[in-house]
N, C-alpha and C positions, 0 to 999 in steps of 0.2 A: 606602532604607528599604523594607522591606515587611511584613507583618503576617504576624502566626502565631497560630494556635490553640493556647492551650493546656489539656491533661485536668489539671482540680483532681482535689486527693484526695479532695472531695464527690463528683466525678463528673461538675458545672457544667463548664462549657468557659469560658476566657478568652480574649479576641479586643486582642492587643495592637500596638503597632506598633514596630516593632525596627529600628532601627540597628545596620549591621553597621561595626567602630570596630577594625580589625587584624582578629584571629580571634577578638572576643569581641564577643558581640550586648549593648546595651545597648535596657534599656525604655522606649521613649519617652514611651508612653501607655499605659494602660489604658484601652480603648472600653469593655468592663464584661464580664458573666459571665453565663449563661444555663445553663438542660440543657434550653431549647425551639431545638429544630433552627433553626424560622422566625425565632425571634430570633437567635440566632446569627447570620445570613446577613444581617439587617438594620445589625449590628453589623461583621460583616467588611466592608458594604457604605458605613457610615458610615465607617468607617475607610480605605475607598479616598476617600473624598472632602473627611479630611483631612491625606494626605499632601501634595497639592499645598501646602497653607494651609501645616506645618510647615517644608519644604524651602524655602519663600519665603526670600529673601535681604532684609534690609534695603536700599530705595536710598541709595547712597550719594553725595554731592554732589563726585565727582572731579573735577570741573572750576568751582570757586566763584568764578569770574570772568564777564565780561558776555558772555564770547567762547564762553562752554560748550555754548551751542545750538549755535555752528556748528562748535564741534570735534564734539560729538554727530553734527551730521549727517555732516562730513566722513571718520569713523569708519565712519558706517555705510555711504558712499559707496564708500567705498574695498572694501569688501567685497565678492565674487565668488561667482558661482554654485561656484567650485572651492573655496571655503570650505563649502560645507554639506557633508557626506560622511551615507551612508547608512550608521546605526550599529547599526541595529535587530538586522540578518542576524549581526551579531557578537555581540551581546548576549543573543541569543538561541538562535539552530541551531549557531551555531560551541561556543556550552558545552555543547550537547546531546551535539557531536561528539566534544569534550574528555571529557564525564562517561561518557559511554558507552564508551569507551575506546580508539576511533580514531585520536587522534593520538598514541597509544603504537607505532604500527605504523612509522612513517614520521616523521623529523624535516624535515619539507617542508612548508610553508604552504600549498601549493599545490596536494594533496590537497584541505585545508579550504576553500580558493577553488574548484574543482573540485564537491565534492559540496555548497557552500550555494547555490552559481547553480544548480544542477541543482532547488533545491528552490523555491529566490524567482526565478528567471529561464532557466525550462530552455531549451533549446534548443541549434546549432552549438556549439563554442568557438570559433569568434569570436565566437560572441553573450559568450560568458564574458567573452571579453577587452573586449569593448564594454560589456558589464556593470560590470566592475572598473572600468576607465578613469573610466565618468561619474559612478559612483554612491559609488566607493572609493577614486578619485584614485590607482589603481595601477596603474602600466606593465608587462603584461608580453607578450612575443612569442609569436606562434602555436608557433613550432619548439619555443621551450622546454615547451607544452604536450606538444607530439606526441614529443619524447623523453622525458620524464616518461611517458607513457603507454607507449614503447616498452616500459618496464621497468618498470612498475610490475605489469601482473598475475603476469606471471612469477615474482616473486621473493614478492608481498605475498596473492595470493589466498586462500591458505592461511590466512592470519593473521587477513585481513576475517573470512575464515569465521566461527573462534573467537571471535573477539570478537561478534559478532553471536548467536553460539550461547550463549558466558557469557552474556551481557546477556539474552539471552532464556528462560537459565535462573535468572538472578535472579527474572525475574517470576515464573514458573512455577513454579515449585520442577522435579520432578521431570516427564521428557518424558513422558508417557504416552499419547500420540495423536500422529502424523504426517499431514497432510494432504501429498498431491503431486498438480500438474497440471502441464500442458505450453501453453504459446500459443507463436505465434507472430510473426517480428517481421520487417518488411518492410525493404528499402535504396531507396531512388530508382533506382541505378544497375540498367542491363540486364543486366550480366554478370554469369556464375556461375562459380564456383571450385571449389575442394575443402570450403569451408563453405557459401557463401553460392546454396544449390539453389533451383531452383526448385520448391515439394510445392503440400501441400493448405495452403491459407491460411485462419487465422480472423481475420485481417482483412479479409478479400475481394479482396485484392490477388495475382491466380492468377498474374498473368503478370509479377512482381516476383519478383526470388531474395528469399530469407528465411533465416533461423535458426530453430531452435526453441530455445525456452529452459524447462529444467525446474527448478520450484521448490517446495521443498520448508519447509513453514512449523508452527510450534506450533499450539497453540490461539491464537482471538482473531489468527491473523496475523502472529504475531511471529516472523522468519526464523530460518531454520536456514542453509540452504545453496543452491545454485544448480548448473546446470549449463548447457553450452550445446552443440549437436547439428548436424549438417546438418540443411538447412531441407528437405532432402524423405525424412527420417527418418520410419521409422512409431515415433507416440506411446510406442505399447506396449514398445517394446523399452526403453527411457531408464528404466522402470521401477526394475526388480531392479537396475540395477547404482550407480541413485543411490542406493537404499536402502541396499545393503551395503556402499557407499563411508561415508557418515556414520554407520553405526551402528557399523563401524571405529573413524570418524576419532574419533567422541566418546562410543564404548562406551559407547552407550544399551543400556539392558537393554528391548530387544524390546518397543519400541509396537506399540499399536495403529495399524497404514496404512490411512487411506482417501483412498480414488482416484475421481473418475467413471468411467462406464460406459465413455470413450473409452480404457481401459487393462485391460478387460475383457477377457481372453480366456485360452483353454484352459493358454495355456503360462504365463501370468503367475502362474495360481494354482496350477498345480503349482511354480511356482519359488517363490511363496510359502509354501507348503506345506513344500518339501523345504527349505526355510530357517527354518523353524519360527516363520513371521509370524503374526500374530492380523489378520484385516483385514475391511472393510465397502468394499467396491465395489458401483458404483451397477450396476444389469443391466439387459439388454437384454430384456423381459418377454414382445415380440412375437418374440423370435428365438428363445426356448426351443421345445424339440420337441415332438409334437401331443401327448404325453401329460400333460406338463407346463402347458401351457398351458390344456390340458381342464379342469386340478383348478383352475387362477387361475379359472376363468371360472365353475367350477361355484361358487363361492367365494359369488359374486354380494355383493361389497363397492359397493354403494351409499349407504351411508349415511357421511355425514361423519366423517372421522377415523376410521374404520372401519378394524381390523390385523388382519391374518392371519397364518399361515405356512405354507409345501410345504416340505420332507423334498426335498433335493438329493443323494444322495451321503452324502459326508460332510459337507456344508457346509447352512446353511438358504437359505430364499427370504423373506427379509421381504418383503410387500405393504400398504401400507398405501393409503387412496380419501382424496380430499377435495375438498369440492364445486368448490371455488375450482382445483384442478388442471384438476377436467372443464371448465369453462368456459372456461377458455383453451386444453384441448386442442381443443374442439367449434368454438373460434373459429380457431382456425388453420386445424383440417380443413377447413373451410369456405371460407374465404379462399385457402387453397393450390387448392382445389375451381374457386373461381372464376377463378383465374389463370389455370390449366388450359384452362376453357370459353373465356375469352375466347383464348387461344391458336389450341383447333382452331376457331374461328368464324373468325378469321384464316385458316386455313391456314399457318400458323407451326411448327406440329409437324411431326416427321417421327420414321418408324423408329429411328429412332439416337436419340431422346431416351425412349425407351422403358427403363426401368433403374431401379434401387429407392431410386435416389438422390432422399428428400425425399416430394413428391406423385407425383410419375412412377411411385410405384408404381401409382398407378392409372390408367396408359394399357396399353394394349394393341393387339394388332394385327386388327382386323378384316378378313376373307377376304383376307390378306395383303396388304393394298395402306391402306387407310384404317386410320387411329392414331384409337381414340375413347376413352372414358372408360370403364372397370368401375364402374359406381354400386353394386352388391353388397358390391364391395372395399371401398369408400369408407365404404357402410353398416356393414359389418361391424368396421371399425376405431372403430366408437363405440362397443361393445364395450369399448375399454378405456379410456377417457376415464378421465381421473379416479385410473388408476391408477398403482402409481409402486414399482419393486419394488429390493432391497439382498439382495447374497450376501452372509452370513458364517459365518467358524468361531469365531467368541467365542460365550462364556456370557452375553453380555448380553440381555436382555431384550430384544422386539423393538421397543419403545415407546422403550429405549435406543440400540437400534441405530438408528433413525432419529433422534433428536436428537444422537447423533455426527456422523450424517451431514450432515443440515443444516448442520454448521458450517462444510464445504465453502466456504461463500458467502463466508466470508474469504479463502480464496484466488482466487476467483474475485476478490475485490473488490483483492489487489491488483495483481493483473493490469493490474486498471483502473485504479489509482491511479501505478502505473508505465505507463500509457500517455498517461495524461491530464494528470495531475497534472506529471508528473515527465517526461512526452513522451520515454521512452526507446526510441520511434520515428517517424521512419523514423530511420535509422541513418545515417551522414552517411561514416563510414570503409571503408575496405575493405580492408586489410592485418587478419588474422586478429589480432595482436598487439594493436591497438588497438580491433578490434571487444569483444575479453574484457576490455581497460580499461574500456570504453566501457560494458560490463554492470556491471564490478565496481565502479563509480564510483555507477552507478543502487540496486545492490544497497543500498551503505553506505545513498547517502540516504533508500532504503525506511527502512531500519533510525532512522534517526532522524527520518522524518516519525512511523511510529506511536510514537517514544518521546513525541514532542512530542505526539500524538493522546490518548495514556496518561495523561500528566502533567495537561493538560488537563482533560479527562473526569473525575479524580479531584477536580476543586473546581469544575468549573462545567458540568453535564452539558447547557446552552441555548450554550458556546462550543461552535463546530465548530473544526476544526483547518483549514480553506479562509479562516474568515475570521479567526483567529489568523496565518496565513501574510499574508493581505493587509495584515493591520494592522503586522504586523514588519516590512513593506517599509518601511512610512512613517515608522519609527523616527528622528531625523535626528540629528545633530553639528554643530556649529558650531568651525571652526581658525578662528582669531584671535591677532592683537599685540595685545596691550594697549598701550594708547597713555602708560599712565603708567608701567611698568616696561617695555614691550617686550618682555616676553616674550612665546614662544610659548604659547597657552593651548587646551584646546579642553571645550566642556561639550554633553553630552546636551540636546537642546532638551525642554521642558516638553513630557509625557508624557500622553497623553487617558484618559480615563476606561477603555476597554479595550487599550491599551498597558501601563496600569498594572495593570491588574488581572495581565494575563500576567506581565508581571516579575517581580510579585511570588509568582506561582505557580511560577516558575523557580526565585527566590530562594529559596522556602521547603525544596523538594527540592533542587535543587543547591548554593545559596549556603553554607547552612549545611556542607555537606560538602568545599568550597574550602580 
C-alpha cells in the first residue's frame, strides 16, 4: 500500500491510500481533502499511520489443540539467523537501478549486487561478497567478480554514459550549463605504472600513485560523463578534450562551461574560444598583471555583496566582495602567518622552502643566509580579503554570472559524496581494466544515490538521503516453511514509521509506472 495525493477539479488535494492489485491501484481509504498545504501533510501523515492498522492480518488459531504453544514455540525455534535476509537494498536502490534504466545495459544481476553494496556497504569486493553472503544469503566467488569487471568497462562504459546522460535529461529538460572539475584518487599500493602516477594530490597523499578522475555534471549534480587520466596529469589539459568528447557523444547544442580557477589558463580559453564555448571560469585575481590589478584595487569593493566589472580583452572580469569571504580570508592569512612564525622560531625553515607555494609566499631571504618573514607582503595581501573574481564571454549579467557559478559547489559535493559516502577510494585494484570498472561501477551508483536524494527531497525536504540509506539497511525479510502446508514462504517484516514513509515515496514515483 501506499498513499497518493491527489489534484480535485476544485483544486483541494485528496490524500488516499492505494493498493496496488495487478496493474490496477484500487482506493482503500480516503484520509480526506484540503487546499491548506499544513493540512494536507497532517493527512498524508495520518495516513502513514494507518497503513500498519490496514495491512494487519487477522490472527488465526492454526494450531487449535493443547500442543499449539509448543508447536508455536518449536516453529519459532527452528528458525535461523539465515532466515532473516536483508530486503530493504532490494526494495528500494535495486528499483531505482531498474527505473533509471541500468539494468537495460547488461542481463547480469551482478552489476546490481556490485553498484547497491557500493551504496549500503561500500568498500573491497570482498567486503561485497561478505555483504551478500550474511545479509543476502548469496554465494558468490571473488574470480567471478574480477572477470565480470575484466569486461565490463570495455564493452558497457559507453552505455552507463547514456543512460546516466538520458536520465539526467529527463530531469532537466534541455543541458544548458556544464560544470567540470578534476580530483584526485589515491591506491594503497607503492608502485606506479602507465596510469597509476605519482602528481599533485588533493588528498594529501603525495607519496601514494593516484589517478585523476574528470567529471563532468548538469545542474543540481546530476551526471553527465566521466573520464579518467594519469594521476600526474596537469588538470588543465583533461579540459577541452572531455568537453568535445560529450558534446559529440550527445550533440549538446553548446553550454554554458564552468570550471574553477584550477583550469584557468591562457590555452584553455583560447581553445574555448576557437571552439565557440560560452564559459565562467573562476580567476586568479592576484596573478593578473599590474595594470589589471591597479583598476580591482582602485575599485575599493568593501562593502558587502558589493559587484564590479574590468574590461579583459575580449572577455569580462566579474569581481564581486563579501564580508563573510574577508573573514575567512583574514583568518587563514593569519594562521598561515603564524605557522610560519612558529616555524622560523624553530629554525625549521630553510632556503628551499622559499616558493609561492600557499604562505611561503611570504619568506624571503635575508643578507643571503637567514629566511625571515615579509610582513609588507603579508600586509599588503589584505588588500584583497574579501574579494573573489569570474572571467567570462556570455551576455549574462554579472550578479548572473556569479550565481552560475556558485553552483560549482555540486560538483565539488560530489566529489565528496563519492569519497565518503560511496568510498570510491583508496582503490584496492591495479590492473588498468578493472581500475575503469572500478570508477564505472562508483559512477552508476552516484547516479542513483542523487536519483534517491531527488525523489526524496520532492515529499519530505526534513529526510536526508544518509538517513534514508541507513534506514533501507534495516529493511528485513523473513524465509520460512509453514508448518501447516510446508511451503516455502517469505514476508517483509513490519515496516517503522520512516521505512514506510520511503516506500511509499518510491511507490508513488516508481510503482505506479511498473
Amino acid at each position: 500500500m501506499f498513499i497518493r495525493k491527489k489534484r480535485n477539479a476544485s483544486g483541494s488535494i485528496s490524500v488516499q491510500i492505494i493498493e496496488k492489485i495487478g496493474r490496477n491501484n484500487k482506493v482503500v481509504q480516503t484520509i480526506g481533502s484540503s487546499k491548506d498545504e499544513i493540512e494536507i501533510e497532517l493527512l498524508y501523515e495520518e495516513g502513514l499511520k494507518l497503513i500498519p492498522q490496514l495491512t494487519k492480518q487477522p490472527i488465526l488459531n492454526l494450531f487449535p489443540n493443547d500442543n499449539s504453544e509448543n508447536i508455536i514455540d518449536t516453529f519459532v525455534k527452528n528458525l535461523s539467523t539465515n532466515s532473516i535476509v536483508c530486503i530493504g537494498p532490494e526494495l528500494i536502490i535495486a528499483r531505482l537501478f531498474d527505473y533509471i534504466g541500468f539494468s537495460k545495459i547488461i542481463d547480469d544481476e551482478l552489476l546490481k549486487h556490485l553498484v547497491v553494496t557500493r551504496l549500503i556497504n561500500p568498500g573491497s569486493k570482498l567486503k561485497v561478497i561478505e555483504y551478500l553472503k550474511r545479509y543476502r544469503n548469496i554465494d558468490i566467488d571473488i574470480m567471478k567478480i574480477y572477470r565480470f569487471m575484466d569486461k565490463f568497462n570495455v564493452v558497457y562504459k559507453e552505455e552507463i554514459e547514456q543512460v546516466a546522460f538520458e536520465h539526467t535529461k529527463k530531469i532537466l529538460g534541455e543541458i544548458t550549463v556544464l560544470f567540470y572539475d578534476v580530483t584526485t584518487l589515491y591506491f594503497e599500493s607503492e608502485d606506479e605504472d602507465d596510469l597509476r602516477r605519482i602528481g599533485f594530490s588533493k588528498d594529501g597523499k603525495f607519496q601514494s600513485p593516484q589517478i585523476m578522475l574528470g567529471l563532468l555534471v548538469g545542474e543540481k549534480g546530476y551526471p553527465i560523463g566521466y573520464d579518467i587520466y594519469e594521476g600526474n596529469s596537469y588538470e588543465g589539459n583533461t579540459f577541452i578534450p572531455i568537453l568535445q568528447k560529450f558534446e559529440k557523444k550527445f550533440n549538446l547544442e553548446k553550454p554554458i562551461v564552468i570550471a574553477d580557477s584550477g583550469l584557468l589558463s591562457k590555452n584553455n580559453i583560447e581553445q574555448l574560444k576557437t571552439h565557440n564555448y560560452k564559459y565562467i571560469l573562476g580567476a586568479r585575481i592576484k596573478n593578473e598583471n599590474h595594470i589589471t590589478k591597479s583598476k580591482i584595487l582602485s575599485l575599493n569593493l568593501d562593502v558587502n555583496n558589493a559587484i564590479a566589472t574590468v574590461a579583459k580583452g575580449d572577455d569580462t572580469l566579474v569581481l564581486s566582495y563579501t564580508d563573510k569571504r574577508a573573514k575567512k580570508d583574514k583568518y587563514n592569512r593569519e594562521k598561515g602567518l603564524k605557522r610560519l612564525e612558529k616555524k622560523i622560531k624553530s629554525g625549521r625553515l630553510t632556503k628551499d622552502q622559499i616558493n609561492s607555494r600557499g604562505y611561503n609566499k611570504y619568506l624571503h631571504l635575508k643578507n643571503e643566509i637567514e629566511v625571515v618573514i615579509d610582513y609588507d607582503k603579508f600586509n599588503e595581501d589584505a588588500l584583497w580579503d574579501g574579494l573573489k573574481g569570474y572571467i567570462t564571454n556570455t551576455t549574462l549579467s554579472p550578479s548572473e554570472v556569479i550565481e552560475n557559478y556558485s553552483n560549482l559547489w555540486h560538483i565539488e559535493r560530489a566529489f565528496r559524496i563519492s569519497k565518503t559516502d560511496l568510498k570510491i577510494r583508496p582503490i584496492h585494484h591495479y590492473l588498468r581494466h578493472r581500475i575503469e570498472a572500478h570508477i564505472s561501477i562508483s559512477f552508476i551508483a552516484y547516479t542513483v544515490y542523487k536519483e534517491l536524494e531527488r525523489i526524496i527531497k520532492l515529499h519530505d525536504k526534513n529526510l536526508s538521503v544518509q538517513i534514508a540509506l541507513e534506514e533501507i539497511k534495516t529493511i528485513y525479510g523473513l524465509e520460512y516453511i509453514n508448518p501447516l502446508t510446508h511451503k516455502k514462504k517469505f514476508e517483509v517484516l513490519q515496516l517503522n514509521e520512516i521505512q514506510l514513509k520511503i516506500q511509499n515515496i518510491i511507490d508513488i514515483h516508481i510503482g505506479c509506472l511498473e
